[in-house]
N, C-alpha and C positions, 0 to 999 in steps of 0.2 A: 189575361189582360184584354179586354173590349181594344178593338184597333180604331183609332181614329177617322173620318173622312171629311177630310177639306174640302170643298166645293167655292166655286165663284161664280159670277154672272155667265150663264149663256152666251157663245158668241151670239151676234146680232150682226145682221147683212148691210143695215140702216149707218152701222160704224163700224166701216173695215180697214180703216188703217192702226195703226199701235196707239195714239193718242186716243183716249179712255173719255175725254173732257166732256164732250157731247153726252154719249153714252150716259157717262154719271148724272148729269143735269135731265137728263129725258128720266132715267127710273127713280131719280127724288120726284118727279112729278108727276111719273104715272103713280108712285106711291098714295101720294097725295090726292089727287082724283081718284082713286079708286077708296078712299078712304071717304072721299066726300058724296060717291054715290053708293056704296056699299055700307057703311057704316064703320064705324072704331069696332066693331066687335065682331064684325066677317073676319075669319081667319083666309079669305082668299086675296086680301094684299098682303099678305107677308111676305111673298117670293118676290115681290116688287121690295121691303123693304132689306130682304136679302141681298138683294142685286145691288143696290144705291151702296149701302153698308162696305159692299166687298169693293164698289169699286170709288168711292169719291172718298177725300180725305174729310178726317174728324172736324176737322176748324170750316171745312165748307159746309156743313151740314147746320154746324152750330151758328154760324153766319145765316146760313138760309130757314132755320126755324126761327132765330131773332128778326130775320125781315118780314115771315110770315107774320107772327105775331103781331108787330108795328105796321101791318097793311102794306110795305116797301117789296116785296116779291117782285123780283123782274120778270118772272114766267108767269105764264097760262097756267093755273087750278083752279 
């Protein structure tokens, strides 16, 4: 049987305490810019949407592509 490996975001120095909040919100957007200057088909944002993935919840993401979509994004991309 192949052994599984779980993996999550990299610690990062920028957010060192336990609250993730930050953290999550920064690699939904470096996802996002790095989509916007690399293109949908560079496979070198995926470790950014690795990261966002493992650490922000389902209902914020889906929150923050519906305000994408409608122009309403409160962050920089």
């Amino acid at each position: 049987m192949d052994e599984i490996e779980l993996k999550t975001a990299p610690a990062d120095f920028r957010f060192p305490t336990t609250n993730q909040t930050r953290h999550c919100f920064t690699r939904y957007i470096e996802f996002h810019r790095c989509l916007t200057v690399k293109g949908e088909e560079s496979g070198e944002c995926e470790r950014f949407a690795k990261y966002y993935r493992a650490l922000c919840p389902g209902e914020w993401v889906d929150k923050w592509n519906e305000q994408r979509e409608n122009g309403t994004f409160p962050g920089p991309l």
